[in-house]
DOMARPA-793084 format. One record per residue: residue in three letters; x, y, z of N, C-alpha, C, O in turn. Coordinates in steps of 0.2 Angstrom, whole numbers, plus 5000, padded with zeros to 4 digits. Layout:
ala/X/Y/Z/X/Y/Z/X/Y/Z/X/Y/Z
...
This chain:
unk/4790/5161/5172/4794/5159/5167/4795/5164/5161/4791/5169/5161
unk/4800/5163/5155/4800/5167/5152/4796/5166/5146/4793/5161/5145
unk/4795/5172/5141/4789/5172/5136/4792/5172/5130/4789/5171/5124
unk/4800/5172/5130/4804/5174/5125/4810/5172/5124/4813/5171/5129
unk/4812/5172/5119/4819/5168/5121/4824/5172/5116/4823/5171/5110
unk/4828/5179/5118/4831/5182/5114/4840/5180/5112/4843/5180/5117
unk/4842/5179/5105/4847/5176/5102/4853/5180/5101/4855/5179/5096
unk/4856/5183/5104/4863/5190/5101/4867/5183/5096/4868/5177/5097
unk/4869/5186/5091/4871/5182/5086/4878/5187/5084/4875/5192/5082
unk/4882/5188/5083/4889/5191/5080/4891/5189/5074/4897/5191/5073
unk/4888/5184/5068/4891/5181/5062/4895/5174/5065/4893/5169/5061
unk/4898/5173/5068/4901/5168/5071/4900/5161/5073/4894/5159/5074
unk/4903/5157/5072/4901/5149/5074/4901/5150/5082/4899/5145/5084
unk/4903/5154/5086/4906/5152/5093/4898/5153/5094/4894/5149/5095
unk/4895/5161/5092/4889/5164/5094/4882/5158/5094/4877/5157/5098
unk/4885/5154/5087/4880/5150/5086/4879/5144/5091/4873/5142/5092
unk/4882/5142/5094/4885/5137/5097/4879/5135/5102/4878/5129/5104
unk/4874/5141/5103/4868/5142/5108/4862/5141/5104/4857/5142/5107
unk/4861/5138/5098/4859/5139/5096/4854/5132/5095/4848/5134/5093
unk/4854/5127/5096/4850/5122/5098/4848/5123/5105/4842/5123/5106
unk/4854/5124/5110/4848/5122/5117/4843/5130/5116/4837/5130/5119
unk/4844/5135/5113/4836/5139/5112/4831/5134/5108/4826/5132/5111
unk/4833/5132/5103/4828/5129/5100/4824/5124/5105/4818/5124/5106
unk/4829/5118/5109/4826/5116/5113/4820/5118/5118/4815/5114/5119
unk/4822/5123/5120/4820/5126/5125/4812/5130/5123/4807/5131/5127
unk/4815/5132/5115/4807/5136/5114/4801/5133/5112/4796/5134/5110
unk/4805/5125/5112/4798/5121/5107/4795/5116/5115/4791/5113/5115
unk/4798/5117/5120/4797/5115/5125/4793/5118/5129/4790/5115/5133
unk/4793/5125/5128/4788/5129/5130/4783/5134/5128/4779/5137/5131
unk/4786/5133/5120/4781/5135/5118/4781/5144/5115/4776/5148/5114
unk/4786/5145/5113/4789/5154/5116/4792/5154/5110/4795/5150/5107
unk/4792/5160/5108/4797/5163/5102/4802/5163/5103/4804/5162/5108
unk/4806/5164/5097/4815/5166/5097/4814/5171/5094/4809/5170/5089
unk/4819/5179/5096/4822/5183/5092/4827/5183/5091/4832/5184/5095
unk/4829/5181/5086/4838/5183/5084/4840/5190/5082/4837/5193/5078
unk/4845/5193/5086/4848/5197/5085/4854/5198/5084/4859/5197/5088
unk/4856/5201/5077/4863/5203/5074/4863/5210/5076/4859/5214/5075
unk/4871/5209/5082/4872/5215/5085/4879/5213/5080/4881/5208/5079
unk/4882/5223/5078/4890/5223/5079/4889/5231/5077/4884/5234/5075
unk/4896/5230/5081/4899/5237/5082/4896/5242/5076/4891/5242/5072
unk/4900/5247/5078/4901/5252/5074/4907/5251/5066/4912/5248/5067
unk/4906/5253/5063/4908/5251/5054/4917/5246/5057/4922/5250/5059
unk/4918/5241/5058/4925/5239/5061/4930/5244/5058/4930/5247/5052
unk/4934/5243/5064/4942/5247/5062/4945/5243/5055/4945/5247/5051
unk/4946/5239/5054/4949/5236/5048/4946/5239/5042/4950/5243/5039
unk/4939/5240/5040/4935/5242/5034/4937/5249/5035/4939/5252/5030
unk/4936/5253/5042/4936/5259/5041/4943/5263/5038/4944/5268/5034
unk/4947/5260/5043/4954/5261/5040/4955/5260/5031/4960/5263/5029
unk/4953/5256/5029/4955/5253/5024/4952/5255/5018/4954/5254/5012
unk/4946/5260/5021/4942/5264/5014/4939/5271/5018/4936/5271/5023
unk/4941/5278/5013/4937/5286/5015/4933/5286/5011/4932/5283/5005
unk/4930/5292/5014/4922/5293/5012/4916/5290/5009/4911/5287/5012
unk/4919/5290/5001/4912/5288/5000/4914/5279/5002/4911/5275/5006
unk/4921/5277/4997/4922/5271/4999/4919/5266/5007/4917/5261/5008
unk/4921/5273/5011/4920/5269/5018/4914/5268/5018/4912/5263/5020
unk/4908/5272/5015/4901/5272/5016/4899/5264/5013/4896/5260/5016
unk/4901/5263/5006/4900/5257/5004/4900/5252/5006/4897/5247/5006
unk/4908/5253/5011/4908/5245/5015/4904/5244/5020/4903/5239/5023
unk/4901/5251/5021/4897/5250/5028/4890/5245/5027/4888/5240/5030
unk/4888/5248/5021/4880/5246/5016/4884/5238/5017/4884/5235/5022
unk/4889/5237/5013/4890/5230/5012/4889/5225/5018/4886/5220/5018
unk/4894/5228/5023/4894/5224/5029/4887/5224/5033/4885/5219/5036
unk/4883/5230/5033/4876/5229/5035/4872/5225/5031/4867/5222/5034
unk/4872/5224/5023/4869/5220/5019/4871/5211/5022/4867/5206/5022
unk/4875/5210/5023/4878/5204/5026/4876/5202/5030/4874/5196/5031
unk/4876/5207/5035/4874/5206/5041/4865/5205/5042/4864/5201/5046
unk/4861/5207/5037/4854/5203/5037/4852/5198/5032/4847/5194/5032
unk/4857/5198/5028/4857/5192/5024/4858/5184/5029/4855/5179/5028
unk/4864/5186/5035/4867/5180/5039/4860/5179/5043/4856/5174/5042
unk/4859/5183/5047/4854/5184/5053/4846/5180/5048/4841/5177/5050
unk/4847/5181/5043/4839/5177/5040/4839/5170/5036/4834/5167/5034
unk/4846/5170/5036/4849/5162/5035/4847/5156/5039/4844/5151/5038
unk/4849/5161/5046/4849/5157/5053/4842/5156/5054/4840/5151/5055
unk/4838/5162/5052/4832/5162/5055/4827/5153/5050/4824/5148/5052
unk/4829/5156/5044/4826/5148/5042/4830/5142/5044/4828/5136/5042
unk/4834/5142/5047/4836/5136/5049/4833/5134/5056/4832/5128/5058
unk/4833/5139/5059/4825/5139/5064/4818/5137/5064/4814/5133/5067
unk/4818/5140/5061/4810/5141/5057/4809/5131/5055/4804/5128/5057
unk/4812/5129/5052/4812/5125/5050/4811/5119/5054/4809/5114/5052
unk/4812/5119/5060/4811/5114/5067/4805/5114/5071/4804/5111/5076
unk/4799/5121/5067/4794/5122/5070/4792/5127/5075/4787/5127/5077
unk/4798/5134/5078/4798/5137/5081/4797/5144/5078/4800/5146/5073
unk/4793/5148/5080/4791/5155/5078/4798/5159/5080/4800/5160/5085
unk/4801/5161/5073/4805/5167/5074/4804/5172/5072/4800/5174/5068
unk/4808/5178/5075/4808/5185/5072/4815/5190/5071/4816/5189/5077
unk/4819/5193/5069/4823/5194/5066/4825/5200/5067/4822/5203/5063
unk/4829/5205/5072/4832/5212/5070/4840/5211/5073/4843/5208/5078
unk/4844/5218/5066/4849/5219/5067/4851/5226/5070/4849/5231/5068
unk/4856/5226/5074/4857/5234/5079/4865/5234/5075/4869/5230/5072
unk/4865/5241/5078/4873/5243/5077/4877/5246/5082/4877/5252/5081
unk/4880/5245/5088/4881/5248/5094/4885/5245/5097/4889/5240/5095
unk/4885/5246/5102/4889/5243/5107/4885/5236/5109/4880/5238/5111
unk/4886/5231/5109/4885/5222/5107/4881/5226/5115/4877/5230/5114
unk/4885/5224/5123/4880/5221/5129/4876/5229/5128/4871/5226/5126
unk/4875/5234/5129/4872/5238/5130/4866/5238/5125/4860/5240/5127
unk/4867/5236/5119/4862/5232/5115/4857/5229/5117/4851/5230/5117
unk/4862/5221/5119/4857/5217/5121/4854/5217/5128/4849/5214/5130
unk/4857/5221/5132/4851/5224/5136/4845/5226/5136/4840/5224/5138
unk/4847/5233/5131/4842/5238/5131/4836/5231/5128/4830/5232/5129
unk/4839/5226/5122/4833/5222/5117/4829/5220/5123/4824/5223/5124
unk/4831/5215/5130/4829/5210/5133/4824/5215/5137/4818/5214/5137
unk/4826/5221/5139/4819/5225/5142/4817/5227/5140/4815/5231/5144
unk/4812/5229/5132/4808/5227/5128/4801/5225/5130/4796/5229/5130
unk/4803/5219/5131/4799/5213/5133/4800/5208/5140/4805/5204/5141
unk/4795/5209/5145/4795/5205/5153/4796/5199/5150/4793/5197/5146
unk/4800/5196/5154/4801/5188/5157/4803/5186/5148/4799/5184/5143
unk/4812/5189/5148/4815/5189/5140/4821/5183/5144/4824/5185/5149
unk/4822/5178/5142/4826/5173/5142/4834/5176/5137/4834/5177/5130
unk/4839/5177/5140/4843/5179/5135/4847/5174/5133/4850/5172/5138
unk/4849/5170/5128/4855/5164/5127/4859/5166/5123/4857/5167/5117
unk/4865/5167/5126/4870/5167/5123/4876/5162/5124/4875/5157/5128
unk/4881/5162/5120/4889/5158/5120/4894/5163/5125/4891/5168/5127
unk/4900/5162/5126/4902/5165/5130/4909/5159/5131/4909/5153/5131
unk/4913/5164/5131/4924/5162/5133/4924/5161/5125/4920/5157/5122
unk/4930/5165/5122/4935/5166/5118/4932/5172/5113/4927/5175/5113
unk/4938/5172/5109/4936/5177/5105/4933/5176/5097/4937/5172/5094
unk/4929/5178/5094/4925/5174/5088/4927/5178/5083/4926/5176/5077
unk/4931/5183/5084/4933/5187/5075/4933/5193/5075/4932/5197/5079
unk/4936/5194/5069/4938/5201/5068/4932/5206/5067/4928/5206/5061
unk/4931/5211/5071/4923/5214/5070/4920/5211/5073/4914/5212/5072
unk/4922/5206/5078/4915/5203/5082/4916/5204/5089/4920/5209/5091
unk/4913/5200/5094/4913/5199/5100/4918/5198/5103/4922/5195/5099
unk/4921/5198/5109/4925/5195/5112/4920/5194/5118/4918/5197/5123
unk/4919/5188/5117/4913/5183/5120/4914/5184/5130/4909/5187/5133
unk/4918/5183/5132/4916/5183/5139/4917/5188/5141/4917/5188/5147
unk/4918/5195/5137/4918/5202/5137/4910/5204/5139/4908/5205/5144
unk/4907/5203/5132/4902/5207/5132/4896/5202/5138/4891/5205/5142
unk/4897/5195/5138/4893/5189/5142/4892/5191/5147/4886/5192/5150
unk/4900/5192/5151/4899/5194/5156/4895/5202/5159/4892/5204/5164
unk/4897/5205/5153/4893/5211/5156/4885/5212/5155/4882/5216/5159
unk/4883/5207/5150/4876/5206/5150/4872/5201/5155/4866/5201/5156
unk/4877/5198/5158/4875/5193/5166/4875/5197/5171/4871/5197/5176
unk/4881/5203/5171/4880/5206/5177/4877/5213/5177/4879/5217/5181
unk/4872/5212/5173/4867/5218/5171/4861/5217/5168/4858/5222/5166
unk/4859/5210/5166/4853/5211/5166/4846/5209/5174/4847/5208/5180
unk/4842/5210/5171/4836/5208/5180/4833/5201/5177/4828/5199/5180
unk/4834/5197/5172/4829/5195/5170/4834/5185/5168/4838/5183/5172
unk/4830/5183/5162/4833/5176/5164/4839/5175/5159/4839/5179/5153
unk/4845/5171/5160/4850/5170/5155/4851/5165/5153/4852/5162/5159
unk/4853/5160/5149/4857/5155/5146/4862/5155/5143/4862/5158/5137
unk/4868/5153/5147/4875/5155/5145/4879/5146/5142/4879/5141/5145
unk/4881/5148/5136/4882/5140/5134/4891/5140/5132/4893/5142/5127
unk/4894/5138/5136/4902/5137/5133/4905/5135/5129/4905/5129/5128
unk/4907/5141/5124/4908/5138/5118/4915/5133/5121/4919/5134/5125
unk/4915/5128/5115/4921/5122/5116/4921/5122/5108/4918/5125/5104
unk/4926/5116/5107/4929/5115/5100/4925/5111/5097/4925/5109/5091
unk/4922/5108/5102/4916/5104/5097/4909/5105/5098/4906/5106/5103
unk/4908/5105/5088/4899/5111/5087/4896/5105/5090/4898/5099/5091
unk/4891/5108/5090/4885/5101/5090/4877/5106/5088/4874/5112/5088
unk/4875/5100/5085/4870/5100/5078/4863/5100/5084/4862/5099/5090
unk/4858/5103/5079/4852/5101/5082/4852/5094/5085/4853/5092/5090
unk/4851/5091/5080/4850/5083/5083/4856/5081/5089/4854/5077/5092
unk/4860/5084/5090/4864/5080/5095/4863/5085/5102/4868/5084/5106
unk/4859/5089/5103/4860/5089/5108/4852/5087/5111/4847/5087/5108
unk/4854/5084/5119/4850/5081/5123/4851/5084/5129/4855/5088/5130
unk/4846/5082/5133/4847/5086/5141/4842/5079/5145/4836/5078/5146
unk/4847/5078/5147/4845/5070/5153/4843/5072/5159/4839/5068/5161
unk/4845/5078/5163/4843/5080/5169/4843/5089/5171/4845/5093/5166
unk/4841/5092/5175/4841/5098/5177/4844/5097/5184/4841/5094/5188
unk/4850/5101/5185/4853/5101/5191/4852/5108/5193/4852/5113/5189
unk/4849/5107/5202/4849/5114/5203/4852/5113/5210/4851/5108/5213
unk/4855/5117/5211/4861/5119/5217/4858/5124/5222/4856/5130/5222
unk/4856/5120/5229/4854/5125/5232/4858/5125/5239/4861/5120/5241
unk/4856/5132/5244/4862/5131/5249/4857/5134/5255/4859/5138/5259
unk/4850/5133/5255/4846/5132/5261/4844/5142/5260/4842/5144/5265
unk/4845/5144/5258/4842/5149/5257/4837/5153/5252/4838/5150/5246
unk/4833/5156/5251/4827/5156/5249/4830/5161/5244/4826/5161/5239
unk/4835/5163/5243/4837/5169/5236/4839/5162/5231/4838/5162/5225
unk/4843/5157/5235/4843/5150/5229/4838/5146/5227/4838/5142/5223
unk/4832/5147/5230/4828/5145/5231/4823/5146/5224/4820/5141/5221
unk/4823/5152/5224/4819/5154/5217/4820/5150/5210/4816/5151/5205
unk/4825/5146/5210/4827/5143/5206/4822/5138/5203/4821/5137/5197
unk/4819/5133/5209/4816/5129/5210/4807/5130/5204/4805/5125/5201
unk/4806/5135/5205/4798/5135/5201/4801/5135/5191/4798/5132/5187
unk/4805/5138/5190/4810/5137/5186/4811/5130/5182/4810/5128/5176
unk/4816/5126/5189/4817/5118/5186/4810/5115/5185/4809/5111/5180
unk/4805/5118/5191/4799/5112/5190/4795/5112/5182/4794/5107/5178
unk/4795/5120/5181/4791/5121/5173/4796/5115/5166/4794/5112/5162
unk/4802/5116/5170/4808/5115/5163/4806/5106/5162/4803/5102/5158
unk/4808/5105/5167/4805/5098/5170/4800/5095/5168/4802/5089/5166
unk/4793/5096/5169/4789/5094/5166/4787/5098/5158/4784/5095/5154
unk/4789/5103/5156/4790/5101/5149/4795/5098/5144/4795/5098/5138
unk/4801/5095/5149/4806/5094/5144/4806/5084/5147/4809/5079/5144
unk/4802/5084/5151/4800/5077/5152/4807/5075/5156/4808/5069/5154
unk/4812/5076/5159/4818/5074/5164/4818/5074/5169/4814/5078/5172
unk/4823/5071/5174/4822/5074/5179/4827/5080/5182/4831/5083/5178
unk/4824/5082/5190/4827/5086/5192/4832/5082/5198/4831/5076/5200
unk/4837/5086/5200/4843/5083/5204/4845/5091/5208/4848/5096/5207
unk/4842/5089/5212/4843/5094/5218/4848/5095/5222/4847/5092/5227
unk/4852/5097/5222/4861/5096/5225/4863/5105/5231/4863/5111/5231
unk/4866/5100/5235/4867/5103/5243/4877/5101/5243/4879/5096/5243
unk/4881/5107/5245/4885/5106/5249/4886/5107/5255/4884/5113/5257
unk/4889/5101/5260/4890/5104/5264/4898/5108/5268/4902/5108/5264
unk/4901/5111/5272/4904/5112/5273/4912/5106/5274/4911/5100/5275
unk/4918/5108/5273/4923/5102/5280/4921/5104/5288/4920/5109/5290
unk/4922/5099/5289/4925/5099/5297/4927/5106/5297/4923/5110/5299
unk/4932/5107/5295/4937/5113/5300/4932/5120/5298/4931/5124/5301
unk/4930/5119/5291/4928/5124/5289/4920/5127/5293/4917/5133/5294
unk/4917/5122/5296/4912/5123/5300/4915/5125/5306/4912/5130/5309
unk/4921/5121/5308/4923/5123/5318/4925/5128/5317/4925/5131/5322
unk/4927/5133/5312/4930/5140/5311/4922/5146/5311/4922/5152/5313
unk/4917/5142/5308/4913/5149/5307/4907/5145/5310/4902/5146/5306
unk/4904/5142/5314/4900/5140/5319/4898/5140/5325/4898/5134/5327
unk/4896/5145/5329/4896/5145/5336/4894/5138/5339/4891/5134/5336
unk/4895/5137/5345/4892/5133/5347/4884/5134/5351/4880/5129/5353
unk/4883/5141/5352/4878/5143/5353/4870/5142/5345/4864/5141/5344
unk/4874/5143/5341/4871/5141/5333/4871/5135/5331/4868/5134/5326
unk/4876/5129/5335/4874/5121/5336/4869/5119/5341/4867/5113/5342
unk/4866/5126/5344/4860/5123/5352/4866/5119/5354/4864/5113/5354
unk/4874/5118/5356/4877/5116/5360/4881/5120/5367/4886/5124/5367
unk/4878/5118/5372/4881/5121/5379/4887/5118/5380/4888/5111/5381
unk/4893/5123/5380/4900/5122/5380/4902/5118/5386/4907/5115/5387
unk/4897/5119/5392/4899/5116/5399/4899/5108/5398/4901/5104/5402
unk/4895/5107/5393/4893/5098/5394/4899/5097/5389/4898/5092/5386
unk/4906/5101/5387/4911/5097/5382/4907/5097/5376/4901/5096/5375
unk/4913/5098/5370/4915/5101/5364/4912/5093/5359/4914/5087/5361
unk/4909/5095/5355/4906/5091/5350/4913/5088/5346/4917/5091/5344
unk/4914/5079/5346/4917/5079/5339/4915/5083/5334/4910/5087/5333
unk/4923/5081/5330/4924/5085/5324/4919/5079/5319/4915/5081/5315
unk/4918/5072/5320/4910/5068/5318/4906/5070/5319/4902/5072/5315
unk/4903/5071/5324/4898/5072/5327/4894/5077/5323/4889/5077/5320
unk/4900/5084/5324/4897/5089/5318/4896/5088/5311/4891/5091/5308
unk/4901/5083/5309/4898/5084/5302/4891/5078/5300/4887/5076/5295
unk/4891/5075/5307/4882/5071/5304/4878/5074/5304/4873/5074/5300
unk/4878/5079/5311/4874/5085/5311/4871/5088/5305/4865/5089/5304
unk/4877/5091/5302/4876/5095/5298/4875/5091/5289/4873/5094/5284
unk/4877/5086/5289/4875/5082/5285/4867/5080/5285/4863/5080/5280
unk/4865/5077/5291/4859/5075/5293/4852/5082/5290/4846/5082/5288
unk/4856/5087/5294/4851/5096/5292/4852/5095/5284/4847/5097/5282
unk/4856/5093/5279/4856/5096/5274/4852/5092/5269/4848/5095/5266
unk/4852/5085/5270/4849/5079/5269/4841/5080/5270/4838/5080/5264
unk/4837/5083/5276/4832/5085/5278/4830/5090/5274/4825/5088/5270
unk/4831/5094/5273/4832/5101/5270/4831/5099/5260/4827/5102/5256
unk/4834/5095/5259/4834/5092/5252/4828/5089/5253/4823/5092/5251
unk/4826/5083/5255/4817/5080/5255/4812/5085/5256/4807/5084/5253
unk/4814/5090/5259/4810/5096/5260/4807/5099/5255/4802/5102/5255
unk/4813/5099/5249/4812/5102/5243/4810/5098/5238/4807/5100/5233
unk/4812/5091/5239/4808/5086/5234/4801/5087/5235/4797/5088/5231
unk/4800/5086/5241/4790/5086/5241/4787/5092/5238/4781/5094/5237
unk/4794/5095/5237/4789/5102/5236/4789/5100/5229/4784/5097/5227
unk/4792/5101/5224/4792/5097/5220/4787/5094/5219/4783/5096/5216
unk/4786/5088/5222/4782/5084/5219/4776/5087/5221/4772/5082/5220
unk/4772/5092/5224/4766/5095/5225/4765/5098/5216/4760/5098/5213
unk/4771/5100/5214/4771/5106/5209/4769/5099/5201/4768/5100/5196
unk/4769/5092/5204/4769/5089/5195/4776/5087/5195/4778/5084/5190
unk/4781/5088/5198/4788/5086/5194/4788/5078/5196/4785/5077/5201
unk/4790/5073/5193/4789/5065/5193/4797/5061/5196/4798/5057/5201
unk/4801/5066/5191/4806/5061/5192/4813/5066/5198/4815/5071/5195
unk/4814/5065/5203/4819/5069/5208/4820/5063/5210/4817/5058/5210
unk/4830/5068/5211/4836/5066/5214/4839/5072/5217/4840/5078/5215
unk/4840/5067/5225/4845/5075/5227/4852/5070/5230/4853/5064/5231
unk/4854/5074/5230/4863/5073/5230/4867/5078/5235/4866/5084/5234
unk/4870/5076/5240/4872/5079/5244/4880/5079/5244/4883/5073/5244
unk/4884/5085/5243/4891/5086/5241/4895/5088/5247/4893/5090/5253
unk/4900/5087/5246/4907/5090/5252/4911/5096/5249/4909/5098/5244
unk/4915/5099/5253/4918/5104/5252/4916/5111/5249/4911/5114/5251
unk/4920/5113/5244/4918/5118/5242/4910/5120/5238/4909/5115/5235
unk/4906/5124/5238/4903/5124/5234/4903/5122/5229/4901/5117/5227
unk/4905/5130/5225/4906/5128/5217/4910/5124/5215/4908/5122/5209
unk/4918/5122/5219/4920/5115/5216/4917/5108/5215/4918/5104/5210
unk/4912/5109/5222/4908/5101/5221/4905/5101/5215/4906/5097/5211
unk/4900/5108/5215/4896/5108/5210/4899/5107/5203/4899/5101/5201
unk/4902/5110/5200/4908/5110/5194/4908/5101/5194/4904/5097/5190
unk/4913/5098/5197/4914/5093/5197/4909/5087/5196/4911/5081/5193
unk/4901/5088/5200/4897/5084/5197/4895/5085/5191/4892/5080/5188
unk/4895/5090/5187/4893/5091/5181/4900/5089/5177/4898/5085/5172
unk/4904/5090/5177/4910/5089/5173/4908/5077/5174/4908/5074/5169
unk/4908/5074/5180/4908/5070/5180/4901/5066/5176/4901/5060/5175
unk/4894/5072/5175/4888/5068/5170/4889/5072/5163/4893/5075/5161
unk/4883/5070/5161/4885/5072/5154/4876/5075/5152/4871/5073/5155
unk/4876/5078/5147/4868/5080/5146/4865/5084/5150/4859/5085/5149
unk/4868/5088/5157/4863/5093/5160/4863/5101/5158/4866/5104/5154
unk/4855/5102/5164/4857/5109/5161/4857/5112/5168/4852/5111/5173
unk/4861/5116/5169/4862/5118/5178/4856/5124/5179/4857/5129/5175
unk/4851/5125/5182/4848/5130/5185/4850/5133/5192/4846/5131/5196
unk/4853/5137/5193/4854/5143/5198/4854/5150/5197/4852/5153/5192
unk/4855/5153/5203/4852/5161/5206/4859/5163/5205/4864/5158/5204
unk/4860/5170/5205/4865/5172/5207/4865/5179/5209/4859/5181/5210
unk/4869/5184/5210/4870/5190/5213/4867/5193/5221/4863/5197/5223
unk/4871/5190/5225/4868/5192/5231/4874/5189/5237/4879/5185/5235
unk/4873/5190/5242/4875/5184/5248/4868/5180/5251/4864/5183/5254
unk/4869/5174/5249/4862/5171/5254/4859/5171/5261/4853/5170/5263
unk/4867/5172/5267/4865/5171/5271/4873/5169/5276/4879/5167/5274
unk/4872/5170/5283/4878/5167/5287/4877/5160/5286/4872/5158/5285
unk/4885/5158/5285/4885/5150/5282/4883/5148/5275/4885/5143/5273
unk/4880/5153/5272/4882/5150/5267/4884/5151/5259/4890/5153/5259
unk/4881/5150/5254/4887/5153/5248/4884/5162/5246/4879/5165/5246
unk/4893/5163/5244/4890/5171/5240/4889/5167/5233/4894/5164/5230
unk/4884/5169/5231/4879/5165/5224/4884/5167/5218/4886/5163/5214
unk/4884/5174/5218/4887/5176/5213/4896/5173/5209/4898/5172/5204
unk/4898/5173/5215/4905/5171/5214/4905/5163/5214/4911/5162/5212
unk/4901/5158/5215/4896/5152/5215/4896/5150/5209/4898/5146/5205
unk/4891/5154/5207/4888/5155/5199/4892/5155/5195/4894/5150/5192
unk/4895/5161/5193/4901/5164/5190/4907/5159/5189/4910/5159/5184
unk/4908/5153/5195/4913/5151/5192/4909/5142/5188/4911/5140/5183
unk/4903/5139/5190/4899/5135/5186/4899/5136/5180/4900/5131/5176
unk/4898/5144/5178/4895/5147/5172/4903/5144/5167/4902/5140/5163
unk/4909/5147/5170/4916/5148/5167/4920/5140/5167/4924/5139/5163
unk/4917/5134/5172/4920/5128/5170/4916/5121/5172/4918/5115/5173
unk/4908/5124/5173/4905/5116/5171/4905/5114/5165/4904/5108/5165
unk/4905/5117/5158/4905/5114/5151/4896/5113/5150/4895/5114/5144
unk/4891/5111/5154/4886/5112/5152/4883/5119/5152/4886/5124/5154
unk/4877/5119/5148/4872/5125/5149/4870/5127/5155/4869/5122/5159
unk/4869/5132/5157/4868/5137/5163/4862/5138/5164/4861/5134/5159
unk/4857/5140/5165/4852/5145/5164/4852/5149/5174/4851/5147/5179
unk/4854/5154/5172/4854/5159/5177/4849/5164/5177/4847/5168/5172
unk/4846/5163/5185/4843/5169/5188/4843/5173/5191/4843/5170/5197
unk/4842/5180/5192/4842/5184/5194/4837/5184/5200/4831/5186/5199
unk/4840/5183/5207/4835/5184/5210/4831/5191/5213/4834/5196/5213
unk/4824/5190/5215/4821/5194/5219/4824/5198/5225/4821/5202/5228
């Protein structure tokens, strides 16, 4: 699990927006927050706008700002009972927040991510993105929307983790169990399977143990099959679970697409926080994680925490 929980901050309400489920998350485990105010180099606006010495002034100014905002935030942290610590960078935002999170092993990075927050700031699924697709370590990606929400209003009713019978999704799992029994909720263990046609297209009948001489399986047949392995496959993973201390499990078994089923049951609950893997291919048959991941991240509306598998 992670020992840290690092905050990239841009001045911004969007940036902020990540900013309770860290709290949540660190008084649940017990782990520090660093907030980090990253930005650019002196913005084009100010630079154009003032030479020499003028421009040096705006700079001080805009850097005096810039740790005045960052130590604002930090009291209002600090305040909920959560050990914080405070630095600001000047550089290029994801190459920043990179280099901060390896640092320190097993660094939680939470960020906001989609739209653009301001003049001299981020342009959020710019930099998000490149900080997902480059670090090794853990992430929480929270979508900003047009409605903030306060310490007190946010809640987290369940941990949805999305698995597709493959051991690189799988890492996921030690992850939910910790989250789980510190945040006291349950976990919800969710499996798609394929359609019909989409199975008779990429499934030998040699990989059903079916001899084509005894006649061709219904197109039912297969999907109880295949429904029935997925089902099995999901109790498989509660018991593990429940060896691990976790109390409360649900699994849930979906159709179609992957990441649309997935997307859609989270858009249909409210209060979760989705735990999966991503960067890789699993396996024949089943999801490429990353393009999986990537689209949950960009339209289930809940919190993400993404890992990076082995």
């Amino acid at each position: 699990m992670y020992r840290r929980i690092l905050v990239p901050l841009d001045g911004s309400k969007l940036a902020e927006r990540v900013l309770p489920y860290a709290r949540l998350l660190a008084k649940a485990q017990h782990v520090p927050i660093e907030l980090l105010r990253v930005f650019d180099r002196l913005p084009g606006v100010l630079a154009n706008s003032a030479g020499g010495q003028g421009a040096d002034c705006s700079a001080t100014a805009f850097r005096n700002e810039a740790n005045e905002y960052i130590e604002q935030i930090a009291s209002s942290v600090r305040g909920v009972g959560v050990e914080v610590t405070v630095a600001c960078r000047e550089g290029d935002p994801a190459s920043l927040i990179i280099r901060e999170a390896e640092q320190h092993s097993n660094t939680l990075i939470a960020m906001s991510t989609h739209g653009r927050s301001g003049v001299g700031r981020w342009v959020f699924g710019s930099v998000t993105d490149k900080v997902l697709h480059s670090t090794t370590g853990y992430m929480l990606i929270v979508r900003g929307t047009s409605k903030e929400k306060s310490h007190s209003d946010v809640k987290l009713g369940a941990i949805i983790v999305p698995l597709d019978g493959s051991d690189l999704a799988e890492q996921s799992l030690p992850v939910a169990s910790a989250l789980s029994q510190s945040l006291g909720i349950r976990v919800s263990l969710v499996t798609a399977t394929s359609t019909i046609e989409e199975a008779m297209s990429t499934i030998s009948f040699q990989e059903m143990g079916v001899d084509a001489c005894k006649g061709i399986p219904s197109p039912e047949d297969i999907s109880k099959e295949m429904d029935g392995d997925a089902r099995s496959y999901l109790d498989k993973r509660r018991e593990t679970l429940i060896r691990q201390g976790v109390t409360s499990i649900e699994t849930q078994l979906l159709h179609g697409s992957a990441a649309g089923a997935i997307v859609d049951l989270v858009q249909e609950t409210s209060d979760n926080l989705v735990v999966m893997t991503t960067h890789g291919r699993s396996g024949m048959g089943r999801w490429v994680l990353g393009s999986v991941t990537d689209r949950v991240v960009r339209e289930s509306g809940d919190p993400v925490l993404v890992i990076r598998p082995n």
